[in-house]
Each structure stands twice: as C-alpha cells, then as structure tokens.
C-alpha positions in Angstrom: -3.5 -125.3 149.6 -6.9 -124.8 148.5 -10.3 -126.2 150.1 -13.5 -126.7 148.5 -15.6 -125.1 150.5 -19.7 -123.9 150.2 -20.1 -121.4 148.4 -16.5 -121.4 146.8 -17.0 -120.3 143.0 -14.1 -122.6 142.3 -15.7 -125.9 143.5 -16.7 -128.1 140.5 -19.7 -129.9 139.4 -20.4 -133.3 139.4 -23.8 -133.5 137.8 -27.7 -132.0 137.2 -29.3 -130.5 140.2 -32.7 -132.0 141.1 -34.1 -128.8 139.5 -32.5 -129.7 136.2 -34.0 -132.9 136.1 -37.6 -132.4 137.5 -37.6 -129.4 134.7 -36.2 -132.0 131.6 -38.6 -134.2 133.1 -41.9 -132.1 132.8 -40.7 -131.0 128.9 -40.7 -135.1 128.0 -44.0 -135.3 129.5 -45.6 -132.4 127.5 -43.9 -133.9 124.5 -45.3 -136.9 125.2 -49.0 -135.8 125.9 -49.2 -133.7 122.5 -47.7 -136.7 120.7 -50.3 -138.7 122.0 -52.6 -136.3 121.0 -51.9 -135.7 117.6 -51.9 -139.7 117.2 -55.4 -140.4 116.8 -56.9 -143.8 115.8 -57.1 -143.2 112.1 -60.5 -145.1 112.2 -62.3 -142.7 114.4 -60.9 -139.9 112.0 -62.3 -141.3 109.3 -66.3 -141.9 111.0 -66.0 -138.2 112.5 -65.2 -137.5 109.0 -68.5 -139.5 107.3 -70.5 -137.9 110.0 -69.8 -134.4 109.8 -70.8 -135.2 105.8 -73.7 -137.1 106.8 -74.7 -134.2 108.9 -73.9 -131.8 106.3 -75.7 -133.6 103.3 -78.8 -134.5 105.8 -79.0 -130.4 106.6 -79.3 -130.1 102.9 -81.8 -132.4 101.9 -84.0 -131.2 105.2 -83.7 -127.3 103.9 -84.3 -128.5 100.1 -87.8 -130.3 101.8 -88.8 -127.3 103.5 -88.8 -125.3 100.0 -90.1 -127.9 98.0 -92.7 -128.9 100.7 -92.1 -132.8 100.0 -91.6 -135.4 102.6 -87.8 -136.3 102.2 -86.8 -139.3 103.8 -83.0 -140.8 104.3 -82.2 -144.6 104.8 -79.3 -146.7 104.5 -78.6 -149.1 101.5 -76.6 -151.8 100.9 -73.8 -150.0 99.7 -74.6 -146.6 101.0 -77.4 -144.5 101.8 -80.4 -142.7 99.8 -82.4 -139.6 99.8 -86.1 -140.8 99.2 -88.5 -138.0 97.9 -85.7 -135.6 96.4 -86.5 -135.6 92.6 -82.9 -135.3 90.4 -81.1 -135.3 93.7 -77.4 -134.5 93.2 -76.7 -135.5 96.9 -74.5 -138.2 97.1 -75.2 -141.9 98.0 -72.6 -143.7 98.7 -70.0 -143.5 101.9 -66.5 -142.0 101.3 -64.9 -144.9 103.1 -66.1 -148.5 101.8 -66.0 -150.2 105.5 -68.5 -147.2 106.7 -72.0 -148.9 107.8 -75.0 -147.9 109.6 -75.3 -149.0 112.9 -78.2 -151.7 113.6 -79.2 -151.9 109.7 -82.3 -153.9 109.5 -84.2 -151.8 107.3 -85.6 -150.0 110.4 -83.5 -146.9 110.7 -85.1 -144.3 108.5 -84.9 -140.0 108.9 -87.5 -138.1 108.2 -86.3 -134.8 107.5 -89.2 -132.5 106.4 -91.0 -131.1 105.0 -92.2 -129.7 108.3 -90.0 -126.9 110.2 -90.2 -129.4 113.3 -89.1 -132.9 113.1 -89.4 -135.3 116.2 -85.8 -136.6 117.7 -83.7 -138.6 115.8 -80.8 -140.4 115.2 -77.8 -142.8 113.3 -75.2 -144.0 114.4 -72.2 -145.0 112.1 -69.7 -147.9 112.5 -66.7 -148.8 110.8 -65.7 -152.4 109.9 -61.9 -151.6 110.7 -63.3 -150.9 114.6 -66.1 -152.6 115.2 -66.1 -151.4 119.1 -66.5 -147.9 118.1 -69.2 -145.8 116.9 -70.5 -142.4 116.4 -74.0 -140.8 116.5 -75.7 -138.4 114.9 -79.1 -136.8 116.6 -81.4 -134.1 116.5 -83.8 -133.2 118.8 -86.2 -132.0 116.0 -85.2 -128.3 115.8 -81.4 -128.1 115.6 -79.3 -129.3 113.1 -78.0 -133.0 113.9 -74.8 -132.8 115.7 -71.8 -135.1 115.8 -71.7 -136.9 119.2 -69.0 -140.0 119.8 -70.3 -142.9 121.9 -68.4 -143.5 124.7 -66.1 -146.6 124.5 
C-alpha cells in the first residue's frame, strides 16, 4: 500500500501555493495601475492640450515683438483670444476646443509679451466648461518661456 508522505513526488495537488497567488496578485495590480494610467480625464487632455498651444503661439508672438520692436499684447475675447500690436498676424484666435475659457475673464487679464527681452511675471490660467473644478496655468517669470503648470485639485 502506498502512503503519501512529504516529500513523495507521487502526492498530488490540491490547489495554488500562497506563492502562486501573492505573484497573480501583484500582475492584476500592475495591470490595474497602468490602466488607470492611461485613462486620463479626457478634459484635462484637452486644456494641457490648449495650453501647450497657448504657450507655443505666446512664444511666437513674444520673439516676433522682439524683432519688430513693437509692444505685443495678448488678451482673451469672447470667443477666443487676440494678439494686439501684431500687424497681418497669422497667429490664430480662436481656442481648438469651444468650452475652453480664460480663467477670471473680466477684461483684466492681459500679457505683455515684448518688445523688451525681460518681461515682469505673468500668468493665465485656462478652464474648461466640461470641468469646471479644474484648471491649468500658464506663467513666466519674465525670462523663461511660459511653462505649463496644473493647479492642484
């Protein structure tokens, strides 16, 4: 007769060892955590989007300033934004999302942007009507390009 006895290579198994699971376990979480991550709120995607432009198209009219050596000044509209001071400007106006608004618009947010090498600090932020809670800001501090920065929620 045979026994089962430890270490028997004949004894058969009745399920996972706690190894097996703890290991299946940690994979789902990793799985789990870049899901997460690659989920984003397609909100904030979209005012990280219009701010990296703003920054781009506020670099530009601050270098076309410098060469030109007029004042160029940037403030939201209604329905977008404008360039002030750029003569034929062929930078755009208007927000690539409709729901995309300034931040505090009261006719009191206005960039200067040049035509001086050193601007004083500024900054905008950006809100979406789809997320009203969240925002993002764009700021100089009068010698670096503006940067992106997200609020914190």
């Amino acid at each position: 007769m045979r026994t089962s006895a430890a270490g028997n290579p004949e004894r058969s198994h009745a399920g996972f060892t706690l190894l097996e699971l703890l290991v299946v376990v940690a994979i789902v979480a990793m799985v789990s955590v870049g899901v997460g991550f690659a989920m984003r709120d397609s909100s904030v995607v979209q005012l990280e989007r219009e701010a990296e432009r703003l920054s781009a198209l506020l670099e530009s009219a601050r270098a076309r300033s410098r060469v030109t050596g007029v004042a160029v000044r940037w403030h939201p509209s209604e329905d977008g934004f404008r360039f002030d001071g750029l003569s034929g400007s062929e930078l755009p106006q208007r927000w690539l999302a409709a729901d995309t608004r300034v931040d505090g618009v009261d006719g009191t947010v206005l960039l200067t942007l040049g035509p001086e090498p050193i601007i004083g600090p500024q900054e905008v932020s950006l809100i979406s009507s789809r997320s009203p809670g969240k925002s993002v800001r764009l700021a100089t501090d009068g010698v670096r390009p503006f940067a992106l920065q997200v609020a914190p929620p």
